[in-house]
C-alpha positions as CSV (number, residue, x, y, z in Angstrom):
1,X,-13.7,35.3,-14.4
2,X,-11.6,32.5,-13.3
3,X,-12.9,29.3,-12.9
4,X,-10.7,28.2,-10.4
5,X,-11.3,29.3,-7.0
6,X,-8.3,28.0,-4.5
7,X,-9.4,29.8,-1.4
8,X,-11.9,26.6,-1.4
9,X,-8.7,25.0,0.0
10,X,-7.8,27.1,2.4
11,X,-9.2,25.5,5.4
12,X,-7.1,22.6,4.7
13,X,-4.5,24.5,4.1
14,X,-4.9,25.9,7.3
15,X,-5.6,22.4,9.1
16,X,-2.5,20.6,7.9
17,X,-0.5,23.7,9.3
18,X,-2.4,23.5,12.5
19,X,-1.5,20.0,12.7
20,X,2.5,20.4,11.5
21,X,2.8,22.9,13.8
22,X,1.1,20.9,17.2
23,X,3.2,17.7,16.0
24,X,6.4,19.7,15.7
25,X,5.9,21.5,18.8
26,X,5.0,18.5,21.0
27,X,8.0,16.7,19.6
28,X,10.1,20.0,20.8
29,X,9.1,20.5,23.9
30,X,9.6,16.8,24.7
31,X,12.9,17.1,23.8
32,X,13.5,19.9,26.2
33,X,11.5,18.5,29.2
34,X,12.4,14.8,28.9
35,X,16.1,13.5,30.9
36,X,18.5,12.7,28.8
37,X,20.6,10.4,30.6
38,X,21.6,7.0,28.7
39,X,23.4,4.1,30.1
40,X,24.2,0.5,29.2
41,X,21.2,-1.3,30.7
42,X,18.9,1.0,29.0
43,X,20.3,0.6,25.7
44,X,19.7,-2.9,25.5
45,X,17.0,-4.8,23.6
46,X,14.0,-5.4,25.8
47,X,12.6,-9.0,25.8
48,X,9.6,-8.7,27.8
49,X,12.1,-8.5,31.6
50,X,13.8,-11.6,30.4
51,X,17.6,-11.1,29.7
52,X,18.3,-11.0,26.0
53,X,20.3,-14.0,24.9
54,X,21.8,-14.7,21.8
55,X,21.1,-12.5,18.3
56,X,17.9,-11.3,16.6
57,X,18.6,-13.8,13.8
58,X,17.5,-17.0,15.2
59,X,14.8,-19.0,13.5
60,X,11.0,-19.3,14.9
61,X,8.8,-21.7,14.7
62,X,6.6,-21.1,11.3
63,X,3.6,-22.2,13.4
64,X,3.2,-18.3,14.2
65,X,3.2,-17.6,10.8
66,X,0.7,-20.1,9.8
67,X,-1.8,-19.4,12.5
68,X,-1.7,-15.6,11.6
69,X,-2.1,-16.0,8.6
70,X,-5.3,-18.0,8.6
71,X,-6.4,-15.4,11.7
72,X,-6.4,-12.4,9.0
73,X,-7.9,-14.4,6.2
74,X,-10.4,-15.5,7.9
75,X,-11.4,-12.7,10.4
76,X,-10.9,-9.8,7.2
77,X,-13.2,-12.0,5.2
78,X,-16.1,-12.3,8.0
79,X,-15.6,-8.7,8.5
80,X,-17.1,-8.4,5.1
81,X,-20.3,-9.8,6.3
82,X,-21.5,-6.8,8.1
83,X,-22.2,-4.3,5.1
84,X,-24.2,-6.9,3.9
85,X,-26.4,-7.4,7.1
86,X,-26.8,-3.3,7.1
87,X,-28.2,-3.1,3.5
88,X,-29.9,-6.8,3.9
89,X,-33.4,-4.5,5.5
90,X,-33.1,-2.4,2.0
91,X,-33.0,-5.7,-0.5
92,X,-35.6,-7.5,1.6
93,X,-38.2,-4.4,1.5
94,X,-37.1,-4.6,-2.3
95,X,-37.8,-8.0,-2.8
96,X,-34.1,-9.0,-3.4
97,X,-33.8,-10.6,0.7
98,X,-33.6,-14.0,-0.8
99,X,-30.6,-13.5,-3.3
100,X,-28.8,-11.5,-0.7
101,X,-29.6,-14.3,1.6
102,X,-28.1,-17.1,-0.7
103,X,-25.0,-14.9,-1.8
104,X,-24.7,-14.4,1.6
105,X,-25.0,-18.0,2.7
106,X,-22.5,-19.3,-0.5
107,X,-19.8,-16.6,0.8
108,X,-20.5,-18.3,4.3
109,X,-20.2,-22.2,2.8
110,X,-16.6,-20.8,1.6
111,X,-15.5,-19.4,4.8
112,X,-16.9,-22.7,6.2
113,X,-15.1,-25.1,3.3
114,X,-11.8,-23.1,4.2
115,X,-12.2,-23.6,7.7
116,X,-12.4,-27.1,7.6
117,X,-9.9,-27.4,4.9
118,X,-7.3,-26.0,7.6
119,X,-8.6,-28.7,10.0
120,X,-8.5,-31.5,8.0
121,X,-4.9,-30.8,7.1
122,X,-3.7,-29.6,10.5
123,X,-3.0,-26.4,10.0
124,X,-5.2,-25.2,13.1
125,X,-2.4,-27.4,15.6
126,X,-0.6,-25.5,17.7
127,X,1.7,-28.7,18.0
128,X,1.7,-30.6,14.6
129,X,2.2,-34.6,15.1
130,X,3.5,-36.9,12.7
131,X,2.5,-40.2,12.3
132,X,4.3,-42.6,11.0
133,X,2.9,-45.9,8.8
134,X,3.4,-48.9,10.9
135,X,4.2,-50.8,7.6
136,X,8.5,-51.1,7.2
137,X,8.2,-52.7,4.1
138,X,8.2,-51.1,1.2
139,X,5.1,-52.2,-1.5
140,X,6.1,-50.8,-4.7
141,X,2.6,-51.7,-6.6
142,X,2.3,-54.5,-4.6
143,X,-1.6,-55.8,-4.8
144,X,-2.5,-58.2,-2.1
């Protein structure tokens, strides 16, 4: 007797067919329905019904880039939080509610410190401003 037994697989098989075959079709038959009729308007760039101007390689201001970033570290890690509040029921009837509390509340200082880490340093500006000392002079060790 064999031990391995592949008509377990079968309805997956049968379900990634199904699936090739509805994708492939649809793509098909939207190829034969839709108008094929290009012109120059419609094979420009679209910039949101502004007129495009100039090339794709211009430089942006690395504010976006900033501000995203701290977006996804921030809202990934406070995602995190809710596993912990759907279990936190279990560890309390357990007697474990208070160190899932305090894990809970250090992972929360964290998100907190970060927070105002990027405050502090300006990185939550949408407009950074530079200030300049008032002081022309250089010091150089100077004590006064």
């Amino acid at each position: 007797m064999s031990t391995l037994h592949l008509d377990v697989y079968m309805p997956v098989v049968i379900l990634i067919a199904l699936a090739l075959l509805v994708a492939g079709g649809s793509l098909f038959l939207g190829s034969l329905i839709r108008p094929h009729n290009p012109n120059k308007l419609k094979e420009t760039a679209y910039e949101c019904g502004e007129e495009p101007v100039g090339t794709a390689w211009t430089n942006f201001n690395i504010r976006f880039y900033v501000i995203a970033l701290i977006f996804i570290i921030f809202d990934v890690e406070s995602a995190l939080m809710f596993p912990v509040a759907a279990v936190f029921k279990k560890f309390n009837e357990i007697g474990l509610g208070g160190t899932l509390l305090m894990s809970i509340l250090t992972f929360v200082s964290v998100l907190l410190a970060g927070i105002v880490y990027c405050w502090k340093k300006g990185d939550l500006d949408w407009v950074k401003s530079y200030t300049q000392s008032t002081s022309t002079t250089p010091t150089y060790g100077k004590k006064d």
